[in-house]
C-alpha positions as CSV (number, residue, x, y, z in Angstrom):
1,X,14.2,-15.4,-10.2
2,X,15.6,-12.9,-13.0
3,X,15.2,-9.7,-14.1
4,X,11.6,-10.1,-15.4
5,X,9.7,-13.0,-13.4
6,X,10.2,-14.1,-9.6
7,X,8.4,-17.8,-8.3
8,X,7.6,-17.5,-4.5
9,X,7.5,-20.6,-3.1
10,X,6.5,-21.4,-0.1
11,X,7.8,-24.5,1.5
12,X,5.8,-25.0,4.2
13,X,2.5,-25.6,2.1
14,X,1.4,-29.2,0.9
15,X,0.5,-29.5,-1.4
16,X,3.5,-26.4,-2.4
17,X,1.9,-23.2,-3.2
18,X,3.3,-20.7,-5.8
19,X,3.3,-17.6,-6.7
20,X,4.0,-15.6,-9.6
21,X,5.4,-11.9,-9.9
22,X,6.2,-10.5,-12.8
23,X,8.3,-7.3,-13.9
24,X,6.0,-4.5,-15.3
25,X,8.5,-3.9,-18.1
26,X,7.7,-5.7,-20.9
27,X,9.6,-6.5,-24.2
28,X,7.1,-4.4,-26.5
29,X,7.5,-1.7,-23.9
30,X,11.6,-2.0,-23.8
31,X,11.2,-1.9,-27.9
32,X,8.7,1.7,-27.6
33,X,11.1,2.8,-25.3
34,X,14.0,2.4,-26.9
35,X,12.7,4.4,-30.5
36,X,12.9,7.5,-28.0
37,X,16.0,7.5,-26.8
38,X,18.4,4.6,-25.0
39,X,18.6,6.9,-21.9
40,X,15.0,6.9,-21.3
41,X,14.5,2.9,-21.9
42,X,17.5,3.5,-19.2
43,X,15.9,5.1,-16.7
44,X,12.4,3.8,-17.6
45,X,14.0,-0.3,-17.3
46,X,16.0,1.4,-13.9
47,X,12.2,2.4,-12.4
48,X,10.5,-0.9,-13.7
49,X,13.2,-2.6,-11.9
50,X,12.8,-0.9,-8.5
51,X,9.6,-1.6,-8.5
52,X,9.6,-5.2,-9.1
53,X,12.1,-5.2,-6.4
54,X,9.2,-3.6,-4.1
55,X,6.8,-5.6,-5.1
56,X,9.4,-8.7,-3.9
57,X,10.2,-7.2,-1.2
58,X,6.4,-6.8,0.3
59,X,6.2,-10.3,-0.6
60,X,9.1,-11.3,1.2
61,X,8.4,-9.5,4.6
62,X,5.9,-12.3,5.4
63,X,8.3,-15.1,5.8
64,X,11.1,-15.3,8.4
65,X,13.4,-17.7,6.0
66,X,13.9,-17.0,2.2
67,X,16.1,-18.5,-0.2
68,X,16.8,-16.3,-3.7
69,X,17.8,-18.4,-6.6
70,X,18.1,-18.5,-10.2
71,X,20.7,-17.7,-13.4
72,X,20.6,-13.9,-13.2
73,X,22.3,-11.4,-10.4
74,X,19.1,-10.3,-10.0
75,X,19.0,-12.2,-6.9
76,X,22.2,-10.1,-5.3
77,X,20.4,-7.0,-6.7
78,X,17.8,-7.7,-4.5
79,X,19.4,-8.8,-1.6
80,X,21.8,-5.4,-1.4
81,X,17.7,-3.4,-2.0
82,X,16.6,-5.5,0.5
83,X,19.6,-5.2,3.1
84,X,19.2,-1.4,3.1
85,X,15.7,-1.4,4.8
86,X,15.9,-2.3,8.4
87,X,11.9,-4.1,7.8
88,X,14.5,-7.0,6.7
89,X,17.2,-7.4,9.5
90,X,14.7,-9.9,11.2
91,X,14.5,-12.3,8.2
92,X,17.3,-14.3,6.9
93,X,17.8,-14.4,3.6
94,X,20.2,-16.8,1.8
95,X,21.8,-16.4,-1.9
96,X,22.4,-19.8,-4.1
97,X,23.0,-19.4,-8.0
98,X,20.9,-22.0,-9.8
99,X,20.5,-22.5,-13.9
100,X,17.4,-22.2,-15.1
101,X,15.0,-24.8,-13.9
102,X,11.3,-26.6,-14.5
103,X,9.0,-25.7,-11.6
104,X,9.8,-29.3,-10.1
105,X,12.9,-28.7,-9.9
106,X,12.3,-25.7,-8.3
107,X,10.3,-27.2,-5.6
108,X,13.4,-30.3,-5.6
109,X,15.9,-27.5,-4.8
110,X,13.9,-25.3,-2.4
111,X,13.0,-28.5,-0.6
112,X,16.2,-29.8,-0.6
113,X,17.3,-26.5,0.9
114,X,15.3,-25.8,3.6
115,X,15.2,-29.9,4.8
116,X,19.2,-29.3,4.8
117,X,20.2,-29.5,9.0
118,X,23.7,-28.4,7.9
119,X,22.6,-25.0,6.5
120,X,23.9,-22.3,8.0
């Protein structure tokens, strides 16, 4: 995951099933935004943000195990949103930094993962 675009993939499918979720906060909106002012591209990139989070999180509460990757710390950003709501205290949710990655080897490292017995 980053900032803009999140791949939920769910492990337990075969063949693997994935889905897309994208920020709402596009570059030709970031570009609009900014000939107004830089505080409101700001505060409108700090409301497009949350929201993506949201729409994450709802995702997420369906699952009881969930592994955030990827070259951004918008994982951690979303872990910290997500720690904060007690709907998430049941699921656990692990944190491994990754470079950016093809979708097989997305589904080569989330499989890895979650086959891993010495995971904690």
């Amino acid at each position: 995951m980053d900032h803009a675009n999140a791949h939920l993939i769910e492990f337990s499918a075969e063949p693997i099933e994935t889905t897309s979720i994208s920020s709402d906060f596009t570059h030709e909106e970031k570009a609009d935004t900014l000939g107004k002012s830089e505080y409101t591209m700001h505060n409108k990139e700090q409301q497009q943000q949350h929201a993506f989070y949201k729409k994450l999180g709802n995702a997420i509460k369906q699952y009881t195990d969930v592994l955030l990757f990827g070259p951004t710390n918008a994982k951690v950003e979303l872990l910290n949103m997500l720690k904060e709501d007690n709907a998430f205290s049941d699921i656990k949710i692990e944190v491994k930094d990754s470079d950016k990655m093809t979708d097989n080897q997305q589904y080569a490292f989330v499989k890895h993962h979650f086959e891993n017995p010495h995971r904690i």
